[in-house]
C-alpha positions in Angstrom: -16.5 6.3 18.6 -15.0 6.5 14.9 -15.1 9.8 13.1 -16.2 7.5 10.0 -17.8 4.4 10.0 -19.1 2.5 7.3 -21.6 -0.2 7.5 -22.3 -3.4 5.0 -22.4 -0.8 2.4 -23.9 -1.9 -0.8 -23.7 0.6 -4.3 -25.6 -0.8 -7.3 -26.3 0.3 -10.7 -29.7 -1.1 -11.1 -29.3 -5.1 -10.6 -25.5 -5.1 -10.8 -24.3 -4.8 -7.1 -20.5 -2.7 -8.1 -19.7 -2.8 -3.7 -20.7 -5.8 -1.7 -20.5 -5.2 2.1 -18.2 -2.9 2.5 -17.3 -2.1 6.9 -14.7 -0.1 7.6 -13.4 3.1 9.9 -11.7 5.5 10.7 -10.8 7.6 13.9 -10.0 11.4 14.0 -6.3 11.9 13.7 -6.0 8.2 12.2 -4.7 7.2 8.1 -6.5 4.1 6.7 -5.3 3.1 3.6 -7.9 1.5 0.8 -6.0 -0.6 -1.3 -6.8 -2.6 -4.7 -6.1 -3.0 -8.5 -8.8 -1.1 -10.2 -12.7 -2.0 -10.7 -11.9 -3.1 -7.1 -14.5 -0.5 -5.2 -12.4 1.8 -3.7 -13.6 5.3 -5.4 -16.6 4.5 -5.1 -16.6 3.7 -1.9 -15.3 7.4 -1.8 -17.8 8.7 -3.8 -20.3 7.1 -1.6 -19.5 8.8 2.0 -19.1 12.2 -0.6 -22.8 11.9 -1.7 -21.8 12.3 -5.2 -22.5 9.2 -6.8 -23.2 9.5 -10.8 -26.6 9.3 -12.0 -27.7 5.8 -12.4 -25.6 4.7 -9.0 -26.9 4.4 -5.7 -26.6 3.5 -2.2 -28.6 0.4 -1.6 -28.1 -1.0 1.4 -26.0 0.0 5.2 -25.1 3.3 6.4 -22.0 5.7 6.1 -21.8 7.5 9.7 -19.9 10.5 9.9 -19.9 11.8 13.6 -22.3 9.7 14.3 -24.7 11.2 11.1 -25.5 8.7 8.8 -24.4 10.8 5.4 -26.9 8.1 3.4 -30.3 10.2 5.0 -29.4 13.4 4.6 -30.5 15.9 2.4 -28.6 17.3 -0.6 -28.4 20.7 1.3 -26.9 19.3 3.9 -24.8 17.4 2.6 -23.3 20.3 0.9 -23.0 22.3 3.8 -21.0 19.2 5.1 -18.7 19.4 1.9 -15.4 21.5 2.3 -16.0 22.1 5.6 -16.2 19.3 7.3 -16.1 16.8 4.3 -13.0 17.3 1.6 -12.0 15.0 -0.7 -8.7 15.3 -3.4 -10.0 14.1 -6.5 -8.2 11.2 -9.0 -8.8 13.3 -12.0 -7.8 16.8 -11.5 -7.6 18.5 -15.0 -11.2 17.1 -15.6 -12.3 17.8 -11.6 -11.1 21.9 -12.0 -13.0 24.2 -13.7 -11.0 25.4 -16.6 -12.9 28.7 -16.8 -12.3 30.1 -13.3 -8.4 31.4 -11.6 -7.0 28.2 -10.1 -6.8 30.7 -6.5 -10.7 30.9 -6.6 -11.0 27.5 -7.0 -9.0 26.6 -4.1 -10.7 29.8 -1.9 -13.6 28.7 -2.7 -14.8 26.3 0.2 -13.5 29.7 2.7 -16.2 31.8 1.0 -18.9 29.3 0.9 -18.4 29.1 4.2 -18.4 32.8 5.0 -14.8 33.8 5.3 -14.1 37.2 3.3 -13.1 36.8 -0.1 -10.1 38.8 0.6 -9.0 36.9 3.5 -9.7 33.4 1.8 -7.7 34.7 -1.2 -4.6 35.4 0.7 -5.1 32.3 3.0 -5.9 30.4 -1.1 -2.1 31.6 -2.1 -0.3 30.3 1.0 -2.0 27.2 0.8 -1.0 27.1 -3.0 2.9 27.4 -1.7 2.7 24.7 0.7 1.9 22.2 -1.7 4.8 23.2 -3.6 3.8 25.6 -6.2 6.6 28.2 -7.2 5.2 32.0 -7.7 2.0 31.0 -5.8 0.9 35.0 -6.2 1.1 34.8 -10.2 -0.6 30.7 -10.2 -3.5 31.7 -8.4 -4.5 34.2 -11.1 -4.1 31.5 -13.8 -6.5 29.1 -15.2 -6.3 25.4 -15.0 -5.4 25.4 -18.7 -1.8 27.1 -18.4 -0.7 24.3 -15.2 0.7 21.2 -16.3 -1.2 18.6 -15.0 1.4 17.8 -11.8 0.7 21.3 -10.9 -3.1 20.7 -11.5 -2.6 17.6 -8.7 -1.0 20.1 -6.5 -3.9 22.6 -6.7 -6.6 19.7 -5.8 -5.2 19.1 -2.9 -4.6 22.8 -2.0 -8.7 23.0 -3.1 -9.1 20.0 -0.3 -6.6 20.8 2.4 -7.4 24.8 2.7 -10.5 24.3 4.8 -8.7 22.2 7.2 -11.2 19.5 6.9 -12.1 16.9 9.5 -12.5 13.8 7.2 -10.4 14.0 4.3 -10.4 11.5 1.3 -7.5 11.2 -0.6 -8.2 9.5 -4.0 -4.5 9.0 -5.4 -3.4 12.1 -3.9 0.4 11.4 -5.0 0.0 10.2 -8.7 1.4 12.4 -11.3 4.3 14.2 -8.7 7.5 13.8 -8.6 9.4 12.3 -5.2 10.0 15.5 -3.9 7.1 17.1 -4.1 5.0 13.7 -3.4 7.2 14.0 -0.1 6.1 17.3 1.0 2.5 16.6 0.0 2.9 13.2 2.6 4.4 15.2 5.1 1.6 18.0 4.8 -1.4 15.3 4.9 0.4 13.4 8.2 0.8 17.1 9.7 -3.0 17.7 9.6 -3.9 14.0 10.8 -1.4 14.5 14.0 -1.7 17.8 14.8 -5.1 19.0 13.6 -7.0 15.2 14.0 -7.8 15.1 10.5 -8.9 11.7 9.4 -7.7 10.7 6.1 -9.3 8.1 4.0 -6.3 7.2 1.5 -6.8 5.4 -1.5 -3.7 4.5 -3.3 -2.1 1.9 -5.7 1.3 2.9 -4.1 2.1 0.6 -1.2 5.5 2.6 -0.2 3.0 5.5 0.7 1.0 3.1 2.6 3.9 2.3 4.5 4.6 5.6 5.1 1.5 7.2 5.9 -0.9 4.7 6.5 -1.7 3.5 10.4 -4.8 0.6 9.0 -4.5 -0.6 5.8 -7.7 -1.9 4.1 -7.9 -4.4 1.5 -10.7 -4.3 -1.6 -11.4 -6.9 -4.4 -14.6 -7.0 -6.2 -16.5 -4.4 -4.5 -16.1 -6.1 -1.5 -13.1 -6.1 2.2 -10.9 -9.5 2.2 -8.6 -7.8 4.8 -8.2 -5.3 6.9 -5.5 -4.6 10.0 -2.4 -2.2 11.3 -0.2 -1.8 8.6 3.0 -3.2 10.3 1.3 -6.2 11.1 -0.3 -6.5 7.7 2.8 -6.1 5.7 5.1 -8.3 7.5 2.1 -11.0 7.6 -0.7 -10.9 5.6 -3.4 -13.2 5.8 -5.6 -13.4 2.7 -4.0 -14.7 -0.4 -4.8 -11.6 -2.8 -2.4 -9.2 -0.2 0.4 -11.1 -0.2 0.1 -11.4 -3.9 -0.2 -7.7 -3.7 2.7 -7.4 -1.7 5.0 -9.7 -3.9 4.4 -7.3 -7.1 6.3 -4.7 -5.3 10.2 -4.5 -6.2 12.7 -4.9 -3.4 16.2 -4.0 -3.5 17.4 -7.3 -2.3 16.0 -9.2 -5.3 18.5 -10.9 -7.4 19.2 -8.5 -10.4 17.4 -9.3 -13.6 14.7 -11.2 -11.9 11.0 -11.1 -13.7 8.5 -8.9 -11.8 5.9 -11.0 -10.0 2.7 -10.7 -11.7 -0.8 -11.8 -10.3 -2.4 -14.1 -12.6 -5.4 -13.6 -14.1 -7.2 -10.2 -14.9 -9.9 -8.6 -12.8 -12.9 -9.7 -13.9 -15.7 -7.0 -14.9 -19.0 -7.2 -12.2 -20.9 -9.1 -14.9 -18.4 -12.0 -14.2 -17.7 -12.5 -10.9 -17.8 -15.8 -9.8 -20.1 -16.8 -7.1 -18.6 -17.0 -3.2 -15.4 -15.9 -3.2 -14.6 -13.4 -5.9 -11.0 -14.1 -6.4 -10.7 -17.8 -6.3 -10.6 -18.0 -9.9 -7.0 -16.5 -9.4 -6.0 -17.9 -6.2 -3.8 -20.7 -5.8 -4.9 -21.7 -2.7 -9.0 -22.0 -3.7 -10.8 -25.1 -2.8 -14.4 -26.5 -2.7 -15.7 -24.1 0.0 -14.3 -20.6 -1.9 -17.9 -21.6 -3.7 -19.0 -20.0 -0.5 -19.0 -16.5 0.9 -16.5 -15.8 2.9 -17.1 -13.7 6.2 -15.1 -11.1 7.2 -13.7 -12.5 10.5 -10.8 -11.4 13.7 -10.5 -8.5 15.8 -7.4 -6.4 15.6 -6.7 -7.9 12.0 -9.6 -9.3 10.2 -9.7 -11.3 6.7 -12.1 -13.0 4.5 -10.6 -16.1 3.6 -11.3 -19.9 4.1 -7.5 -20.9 3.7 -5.7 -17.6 4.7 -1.9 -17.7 4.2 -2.1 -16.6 8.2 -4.3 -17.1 10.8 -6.9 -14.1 12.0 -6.0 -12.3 15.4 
């Protein structure tokens, strides 16, 4: 049984449905990747199995199992006993996540103390944590606020804040963004450390499709709230079956492109929920549409699975 699995999830705000369907899961010690340009679904879909949805959103329809719990019936207590724990997630905003009042190393300790370790103890275990994400001088950080990091160092104590508690589902919401190489690989490393030898599953949602490469083991595909593809990521990159991946795929720059070349660019703009067409939501961009894209799609395969009436590949 998956650690996480998400059933024909549906998130509204009031009569505007925002995610459409959304299945997908993920087994302990396993990387899925959620991938899409933005307004696609993906943090919400986040926010969603994290129970903190903003006022005004809400789970509408399916069921988000964690260990066989479905998160979606349990109380807020609950849920927050599940949080840190069990349930940690690295957040896409982090100046605005931390709390610029408190030491950056009680922030991190935090989820430790809440959950009963000494404050001592969590402090110390708050600075090594703090050194493994790359922090120089973790002793003299932990005693500073939020407001004296620059925002790269902000990253890197969000994901200190998510990884200290050793959690077993772990969402990573653009967990790389704002580091540079070298410190983006150690934070890599780190994450596929805990997923190997600890069984963490990570949820990672990224723009970046060299970390999905890197990291990922499934890869899974959003536009317009809803899954068009989903499959290993070897199989997915060198043969990807719905039109909106391998458009995807093209805008990333390859060292074997002739020098000088223009970038590939998907046409079109994402349109905002108000306008999505009827059926399938990205036929107005999609070169391959036809009369039946007036239709919805099912999500359809086994092993690799994609939403499409003319897929560039065939489902396996």
């Amino acid at each position: 049984m998956s650690l996480l699995a998400i059933h024909d999830l549906a998130v509204d705000a009031g009569p505007l449905s925002l995610v459409d369907g959304v299945t997908l899961d993920v087994n302990a010690g396993e990387v899925v990747a959620l991938v899409g340009e933005s307004g696609s679904g993906k943090s919400l879909t986040a926010l969603s199995i994290m129970g903190l949805l903003a006022e005004g959103l809400s789970c509408s329809r399916g069921q988000i199992l964690f260990d066989g719990r479905d998160l979606t019936e349990l109380s807020s207590s609950a849920l927050q006993h599940l949080r840190g724990a069990d349930l940690a997630m690295i957040f896409q905003e982090p100046v605005t996540s931390l709390n610029p009042l408190l030491p950056v190393g009680e922030q991190v300790a935090e989820s430790l103390i809440v959950h009963g370790r000494a404050r001592r103890e969590a402090a110390k275990e708050a600075v090594d944590m703090l050194q493994r994400v790359g922090i120089p001088e973790p002793e003299r950080r932990a005693r500073q606020l939020p407001t004296e990091l620059s925002g790269g160092m902000c990253q890197r104590v969000m994901i200190a804040a998510a990884l200290i508690s050793r959690p077993r589902l772990l969402i990573a919401d653009e967990p790389t963004t704002a580091l540079d190489v070298t410190i983006q690989a150690q934070i890599l490393a780190l994450m596929g450390k805990l997923a190997a030898e600890e069984g963490t599953a990570i949820l990672l949602i990224t723009h970046d499709m060299g970390v999905v490469a890197e990291l990922a083991d499934r890869v899974c595909v959003m536009y317009g709230g809803r899954v068009v593809e989903q499959g290993e990521v070897a199989r997915l990159f060198d043969a990807p079956a719905h039109p909106y991946t391998q458009m995807l795929l093209r805008t990333i720059p390859r060292l074997e492109d002739p020098p000088k070349q223009d970038l590939f660019a998907i046409r079109g703009n994402v349109p905002s929920p108000l306008e999505w067409p009827a059926g399938c939501r990205f036929r107005n961009r999609c070169d391959r549409a036809g009369d039946a894209c007036h239709a919805r799609p099912p999500l359809q395969g086994q092993k690799h699975r994609v939403a499409c009436f003319h897929p560039v590949e065939a489902p396996v």
